[in-house]
ROTI-922364 format. One record per residue (C-alpha): residue number from 1; x, y, z; residue in three letters. Coordinates in steps of 0.1 Angstrom, whole numbers, plus 5000, padded with zeros to 4 digits. Each point is the difference from the previous one (the first is absolute). Last residue first. Layout:
<guzas>
     k     px     py     pz     r
   NUM      X      Y      Z   ALA
...
</guzas>
This chain:
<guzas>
     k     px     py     pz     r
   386   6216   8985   1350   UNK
   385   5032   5020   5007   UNK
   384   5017   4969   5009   UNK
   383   4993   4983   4966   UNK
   382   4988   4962   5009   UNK
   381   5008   4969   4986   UNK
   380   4972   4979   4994   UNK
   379   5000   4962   5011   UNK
   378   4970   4978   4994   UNK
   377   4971   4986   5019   UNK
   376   4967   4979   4991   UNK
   375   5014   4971   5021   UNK
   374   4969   4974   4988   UNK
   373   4972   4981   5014   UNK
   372   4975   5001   4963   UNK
   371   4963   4998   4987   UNK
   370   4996   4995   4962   UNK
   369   4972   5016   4984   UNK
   368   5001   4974   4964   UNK
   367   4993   5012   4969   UNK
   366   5002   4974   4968   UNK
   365   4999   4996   4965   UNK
   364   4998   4969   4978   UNK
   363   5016   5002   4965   UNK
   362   5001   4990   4962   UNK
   361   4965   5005   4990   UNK
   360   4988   5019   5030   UNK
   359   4994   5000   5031   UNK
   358   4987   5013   5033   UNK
   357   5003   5000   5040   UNK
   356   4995   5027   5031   UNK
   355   5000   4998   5035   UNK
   354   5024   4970   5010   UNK
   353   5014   4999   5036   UNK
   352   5033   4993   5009   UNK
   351   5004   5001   5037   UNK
   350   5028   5006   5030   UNK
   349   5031   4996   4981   UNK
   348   5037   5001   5022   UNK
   347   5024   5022   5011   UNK
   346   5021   4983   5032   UNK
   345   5032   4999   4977   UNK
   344   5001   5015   4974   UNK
   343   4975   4998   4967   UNK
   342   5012   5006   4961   UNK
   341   5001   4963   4992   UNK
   340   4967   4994   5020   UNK
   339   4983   5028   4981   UNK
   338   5002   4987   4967   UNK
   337   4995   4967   5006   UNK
   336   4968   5010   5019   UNK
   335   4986   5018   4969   UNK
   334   5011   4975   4978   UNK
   333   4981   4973   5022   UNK
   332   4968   5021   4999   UNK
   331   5005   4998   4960   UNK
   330   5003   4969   4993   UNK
   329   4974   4984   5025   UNK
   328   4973   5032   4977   UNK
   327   5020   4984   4967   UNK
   326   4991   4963   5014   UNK
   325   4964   5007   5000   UNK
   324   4993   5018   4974   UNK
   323   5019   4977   4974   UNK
   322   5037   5003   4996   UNK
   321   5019   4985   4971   UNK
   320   5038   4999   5010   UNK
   319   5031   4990   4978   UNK
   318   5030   4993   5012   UNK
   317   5035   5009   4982   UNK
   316   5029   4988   5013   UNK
   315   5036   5007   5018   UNK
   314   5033   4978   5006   UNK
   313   5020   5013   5031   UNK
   312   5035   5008   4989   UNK
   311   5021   5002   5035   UNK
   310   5035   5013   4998   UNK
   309   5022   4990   5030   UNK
   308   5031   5025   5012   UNK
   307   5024   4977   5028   UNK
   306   5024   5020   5017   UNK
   305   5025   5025   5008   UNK
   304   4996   5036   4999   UNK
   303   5002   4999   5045   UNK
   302   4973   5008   5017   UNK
   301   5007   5014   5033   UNK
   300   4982   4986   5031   UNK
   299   5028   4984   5017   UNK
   298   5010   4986   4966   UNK
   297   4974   4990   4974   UNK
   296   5009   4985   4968   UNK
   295   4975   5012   4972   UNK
   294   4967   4982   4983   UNK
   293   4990   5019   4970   UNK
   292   4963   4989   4990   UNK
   291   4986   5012   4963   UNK
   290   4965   4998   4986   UNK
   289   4995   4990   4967   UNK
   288   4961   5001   4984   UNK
   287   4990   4978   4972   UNK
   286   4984   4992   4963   UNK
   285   5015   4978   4980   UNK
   284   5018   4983   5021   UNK
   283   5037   5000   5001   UNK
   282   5031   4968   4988   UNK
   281   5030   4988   5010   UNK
   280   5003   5023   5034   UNK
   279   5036   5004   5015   UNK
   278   5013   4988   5030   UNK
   277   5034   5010   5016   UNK
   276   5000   5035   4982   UNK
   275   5025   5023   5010   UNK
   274   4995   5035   5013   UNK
   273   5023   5031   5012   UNK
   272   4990   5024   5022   UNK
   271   5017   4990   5027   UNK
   270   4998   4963   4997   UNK
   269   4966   4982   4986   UNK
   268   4994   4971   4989   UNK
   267   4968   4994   4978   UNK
   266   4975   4972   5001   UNK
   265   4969   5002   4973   UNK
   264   4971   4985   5012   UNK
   263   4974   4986   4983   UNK
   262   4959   5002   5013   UNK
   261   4966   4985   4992   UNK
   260   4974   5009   5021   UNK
   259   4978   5012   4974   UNK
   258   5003   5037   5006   UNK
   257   4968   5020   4991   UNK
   256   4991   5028   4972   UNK
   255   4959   5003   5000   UNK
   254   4980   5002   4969   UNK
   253   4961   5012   5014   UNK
   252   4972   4992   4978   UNK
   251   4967   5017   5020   UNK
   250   5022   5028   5011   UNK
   249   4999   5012   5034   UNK
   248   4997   5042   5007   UNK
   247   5007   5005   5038   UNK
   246   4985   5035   5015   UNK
   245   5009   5003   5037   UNK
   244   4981   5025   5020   UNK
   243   5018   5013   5034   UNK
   242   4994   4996   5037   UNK
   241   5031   5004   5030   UNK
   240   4996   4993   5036   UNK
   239   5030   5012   5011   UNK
   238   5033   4992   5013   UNK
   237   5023   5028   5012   UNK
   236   5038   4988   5001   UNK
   235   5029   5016   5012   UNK
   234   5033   5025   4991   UNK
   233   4998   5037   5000   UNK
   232   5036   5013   4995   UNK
   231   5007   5031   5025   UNK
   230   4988   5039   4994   UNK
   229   5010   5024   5032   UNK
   228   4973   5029   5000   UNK
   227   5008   5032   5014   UNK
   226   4979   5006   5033   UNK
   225   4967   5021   5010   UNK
   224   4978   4975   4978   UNK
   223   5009   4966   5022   UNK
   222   4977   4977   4988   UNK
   221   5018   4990   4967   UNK
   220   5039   4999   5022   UNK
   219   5008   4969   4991   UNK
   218   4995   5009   4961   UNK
   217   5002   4966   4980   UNK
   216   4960   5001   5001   UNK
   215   4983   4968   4994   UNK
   214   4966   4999   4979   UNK
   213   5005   5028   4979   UNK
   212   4968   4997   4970   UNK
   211   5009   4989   4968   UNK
   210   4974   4979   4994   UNK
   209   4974   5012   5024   UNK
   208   4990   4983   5034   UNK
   207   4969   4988   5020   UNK
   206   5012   4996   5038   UNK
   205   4994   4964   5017   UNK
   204   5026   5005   5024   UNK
   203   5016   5034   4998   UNK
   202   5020   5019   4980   UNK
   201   5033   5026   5006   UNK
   200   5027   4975   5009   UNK
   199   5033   5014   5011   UNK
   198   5033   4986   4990   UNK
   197   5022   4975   4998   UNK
   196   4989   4961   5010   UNK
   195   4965   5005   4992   UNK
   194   4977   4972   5000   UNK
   193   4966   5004   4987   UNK
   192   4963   4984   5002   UNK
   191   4965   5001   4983   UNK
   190   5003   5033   4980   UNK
   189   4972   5003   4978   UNK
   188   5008   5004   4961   UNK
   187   5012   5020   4970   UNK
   186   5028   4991   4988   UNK
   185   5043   5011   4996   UNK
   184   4989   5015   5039   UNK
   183   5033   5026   5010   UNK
   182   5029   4992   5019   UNK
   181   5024   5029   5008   UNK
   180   5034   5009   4988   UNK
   179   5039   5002   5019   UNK
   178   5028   4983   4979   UNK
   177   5028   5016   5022   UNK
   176   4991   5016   5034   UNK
   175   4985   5034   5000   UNK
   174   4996   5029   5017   UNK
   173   5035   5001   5022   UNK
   172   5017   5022   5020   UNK
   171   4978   5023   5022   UNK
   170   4969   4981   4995   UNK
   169   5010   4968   5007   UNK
   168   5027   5010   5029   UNK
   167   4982   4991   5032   UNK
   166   4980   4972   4986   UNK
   165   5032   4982   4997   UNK
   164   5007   4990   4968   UNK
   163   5027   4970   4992   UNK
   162   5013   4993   4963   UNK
   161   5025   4969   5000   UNK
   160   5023   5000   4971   UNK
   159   5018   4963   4999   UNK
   158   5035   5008   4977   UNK
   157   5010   4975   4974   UNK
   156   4977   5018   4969   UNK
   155   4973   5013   5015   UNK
   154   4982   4980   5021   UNK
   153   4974   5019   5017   UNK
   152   4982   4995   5037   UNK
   151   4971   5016   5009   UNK
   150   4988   5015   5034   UNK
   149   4970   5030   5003   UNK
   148   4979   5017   5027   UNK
   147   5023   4982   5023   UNK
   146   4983   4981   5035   UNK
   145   4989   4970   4975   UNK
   144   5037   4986   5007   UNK
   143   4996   4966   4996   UNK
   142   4967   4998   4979   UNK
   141   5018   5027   4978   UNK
   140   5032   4980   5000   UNK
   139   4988   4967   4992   UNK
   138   4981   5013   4974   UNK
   137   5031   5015   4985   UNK
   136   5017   4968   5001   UNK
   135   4974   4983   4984   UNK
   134   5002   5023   4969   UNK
   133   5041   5000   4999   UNK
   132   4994   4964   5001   UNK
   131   5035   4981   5016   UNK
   130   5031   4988   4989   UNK
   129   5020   5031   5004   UNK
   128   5036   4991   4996   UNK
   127   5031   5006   5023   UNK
   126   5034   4992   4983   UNK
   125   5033   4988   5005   UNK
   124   4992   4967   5009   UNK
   123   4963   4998   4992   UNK
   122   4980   5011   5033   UNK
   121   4965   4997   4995   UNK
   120   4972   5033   5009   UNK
   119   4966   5005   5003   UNK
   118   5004   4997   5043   UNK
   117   5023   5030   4991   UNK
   116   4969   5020   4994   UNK
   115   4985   4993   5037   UNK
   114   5035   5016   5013   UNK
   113   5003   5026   4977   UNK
   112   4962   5016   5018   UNK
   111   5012   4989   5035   UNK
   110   5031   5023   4997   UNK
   109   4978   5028   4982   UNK
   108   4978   5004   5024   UNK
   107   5011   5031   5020   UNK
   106   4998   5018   4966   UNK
   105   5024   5013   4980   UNK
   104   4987   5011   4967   UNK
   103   4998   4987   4963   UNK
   102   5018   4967   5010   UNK
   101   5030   4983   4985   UNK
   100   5009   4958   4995   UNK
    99   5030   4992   4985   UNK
    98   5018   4978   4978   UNK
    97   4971   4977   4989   UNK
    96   5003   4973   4973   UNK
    95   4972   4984   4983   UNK
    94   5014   5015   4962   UNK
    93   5038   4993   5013   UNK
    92   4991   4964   5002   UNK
    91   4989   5002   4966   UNK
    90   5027   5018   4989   UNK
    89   5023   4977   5015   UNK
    88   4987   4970   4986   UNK
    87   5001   5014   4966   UNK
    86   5034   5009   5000   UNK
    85   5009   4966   5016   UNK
    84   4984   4984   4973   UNK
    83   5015   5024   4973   UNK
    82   5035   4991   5011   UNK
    81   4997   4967   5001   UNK
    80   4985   5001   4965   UNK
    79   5025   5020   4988   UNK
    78   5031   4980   5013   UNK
    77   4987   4970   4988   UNK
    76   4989   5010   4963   UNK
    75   5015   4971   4983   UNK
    74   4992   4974   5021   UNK
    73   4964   5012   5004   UNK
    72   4997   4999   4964   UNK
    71   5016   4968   4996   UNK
    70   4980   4990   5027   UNK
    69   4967   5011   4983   UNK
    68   5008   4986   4969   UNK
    67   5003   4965   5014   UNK
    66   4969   5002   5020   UNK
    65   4979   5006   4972   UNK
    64   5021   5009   4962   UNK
    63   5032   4990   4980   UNK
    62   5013   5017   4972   UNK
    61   5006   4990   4965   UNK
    60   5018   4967   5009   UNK
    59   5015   4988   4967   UNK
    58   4992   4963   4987   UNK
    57   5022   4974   4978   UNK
    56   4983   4960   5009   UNK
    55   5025   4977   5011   UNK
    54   4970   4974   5009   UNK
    53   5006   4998   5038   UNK
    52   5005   5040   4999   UNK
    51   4973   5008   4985   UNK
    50   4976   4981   5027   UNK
    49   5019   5012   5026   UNK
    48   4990   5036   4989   UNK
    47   4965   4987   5015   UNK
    46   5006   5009   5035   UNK
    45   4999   5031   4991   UNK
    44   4965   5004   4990   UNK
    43   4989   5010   4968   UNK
    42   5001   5037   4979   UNK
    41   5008   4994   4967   UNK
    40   5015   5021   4971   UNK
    39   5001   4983   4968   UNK
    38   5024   4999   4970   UNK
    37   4999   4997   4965   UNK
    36   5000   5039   4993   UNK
    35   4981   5010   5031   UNK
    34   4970   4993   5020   UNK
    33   4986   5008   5034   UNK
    32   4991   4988   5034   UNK
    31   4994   4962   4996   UNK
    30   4987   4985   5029   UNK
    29   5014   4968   5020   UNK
    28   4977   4995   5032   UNK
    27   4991   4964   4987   UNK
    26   5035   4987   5006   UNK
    25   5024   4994   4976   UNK
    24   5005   4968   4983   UNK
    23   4971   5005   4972   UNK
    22   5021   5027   4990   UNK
    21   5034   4981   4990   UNK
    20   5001   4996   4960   UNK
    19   4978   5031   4994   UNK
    18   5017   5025   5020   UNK
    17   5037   4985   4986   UNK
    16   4987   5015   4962   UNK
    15   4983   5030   5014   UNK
    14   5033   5014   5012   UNK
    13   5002   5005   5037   UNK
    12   5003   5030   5021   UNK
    11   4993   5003   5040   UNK
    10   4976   5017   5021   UNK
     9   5005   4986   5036   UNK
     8   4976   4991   5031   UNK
     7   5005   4995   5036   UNK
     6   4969   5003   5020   UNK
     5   4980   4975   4979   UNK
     4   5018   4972   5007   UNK
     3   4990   5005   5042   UNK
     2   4964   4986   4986   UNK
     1   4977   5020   5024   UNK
</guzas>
């Protein structure tokens, strides 16, 4: 990148000197505005030595770039120190962890805030979490499978550790915090499940409803004499899943697609504040922007400093005549386009197969039973007195 361009200036010059001297400037010179007799011009700074080897009158206006920034920076010193070191602190103080406190006293409790201090960093003064709050409660429960239920909560700067001994869940406690069930979102036939929290009510190869309770969040579903004691489901249940898919394909299709082409806008960015470095000259006619912030990272913090790029990606029209054959390639490839983007992993298509096709004057129609491997369950919370 020419370094000239980082240190720009808008200065004011009567028309008269503008048009003696411009074919000495460099080619960035632009001229911003007009008033009176005089213009305003936005060039490089290295090209005030130009006016001043020919004596020619100018006023700086302001300057902008790199310049402006330190001038700012200059100016604001104190503030900007103090903001960053603000900001730092808060974000250390978001990770940070002052203490750790239990629901009940167990005999494991010791061991328990010992495997959770293996998720913490020592930074001077403070003790942060930098761990997964999900992976640490899955460490627990494998670790300590002996509780009927162990969670950890971050609340705040305080660790909340919920422990339930089978000996006090139904005396104390009926529920722990988020607690629901997970129910079939299709039909289909259950192939294979993994359920981390709770208990799974289907079998292997087992026809199911939509809507139909798959996991139970209730620990204590087979035991009818006792109060129930509700926990978050969490898991998978894959199924064997078949649906009909209708996909209409016009015979003229216009279709909106990127060229390729691309210009890129560079913007610096300092708490909140934004200067352009590089600007755009000219757009397309038709695009899309999409925006990129870059920020300074420190020991996992992001700091509000850093590079912002705007991306304007040039669009055009294409038009598609489809015969037969290429609507019925079309339309199977929608279908799996459609599904891929929406799959997770291990979910996947078994067949597409057509049963039905027509037309018209301005369309080709479709039906397609398509045959599916997909996790068919969803959370529901649950109503205790359900």
């Amino acid at each position: 990148m020419n370094k000239e361009r980082l240190f720009k200036v808008i200065i004011k010059l009567s028309i008269n000197d503008f048009l003696k001297i411009h074919q000495r400037f460099s080619d960035e010179i632009k001229i911003v505005n007009k008033k009176g007799n005089d213009y305003y011009l936005k060039l490089n700074e290295s090209d005030l030595v130009v006016l001043d080897n020919y004596d020619i009158p100018y006023e700086i206006i302001n300057y902008q770039g790199v310049k402006l920034l330190l001038t700012s920076i200059k100016r604001h010193l104190s503030i900007i120190i103090g903001l960053f070191i603000l900001i730092v602190f808060l974000y250390i103080q978001t990770f940070s962890v002052r203490a750790i406190r239990f629901s009940s006293e167990t005999k494991d409790n010791e061991r328990i805030e010992k495997l959770i201090r293996k998720y913490f960093k020592d930074y001077y003064i403070f003790e942060v979490f930098s761990g997964n709050i999900q992976e640490l409660n899955y460490e627990l429960r494998k670790e300590f499978s002996h509780f009927e239920w162990i969670s950890v909560d971050k609340k705040g700067t305080v660790l909340y550790v919920k422990v339930l001994e089978p000996s006090i869940i139904n005396k104390q406690i009926q529920t722990v915090e988020g607690y629901g069930d997970l129910i079939a979102k299709k039909d289909g036939i259950i192939k294979m499940y993994q359920i981390r929290h709770g208990l799974p009510l289907v079998t292997y190869n087992q026809f199911v409803r939509k809507g139909e309770l798959l996991v139970t969040g209730n620990l204590r579903y087979n035991y009818h004499d006792e109060s129930a004691f509700y926990v978050p489901s969490e898991g998978v249940v894959y199924a064997e899943v078949w649906e009909t898919v209708n996909v209409t394909v016009p015979k003229q299709l216009i279709e909106t697609s990127y060229t390729g082409r691309i210009k890129t806008k560079k913007v610096l960015y300092l708490f909140g504040f934004q200067i352009t470095i590089k600007e755009v000259d000219s757009l397309y006619e038709k695009y899309d922007t999409e925006e990129k912030l870059d920020v300074i990272s420190v020991m996992k913090y992001k700091i509000p400093i850093g590079w912002k790029k705007i991306h304007y990606l040039e669009k055009s029209d294409i038009i598609s005549i489809y015969d037969e054959d290429t609507s019925l390639t079309y339309a199977e490839s929608k279908i799996r386009h459609d599904l891929l983007s929406k799959f997770k992993e291990g979910e996947k298509i078994l067949t597409i197969n057509l049963v039905k096709q027509s037309e018209d004057e301005e369309n080709y129609y479709y039906t397609f039973f398509v045959q599916t491997y997909e996790d068919i369950a969803i959370f529901q919370r649950r109503s205790v007195n359900e």
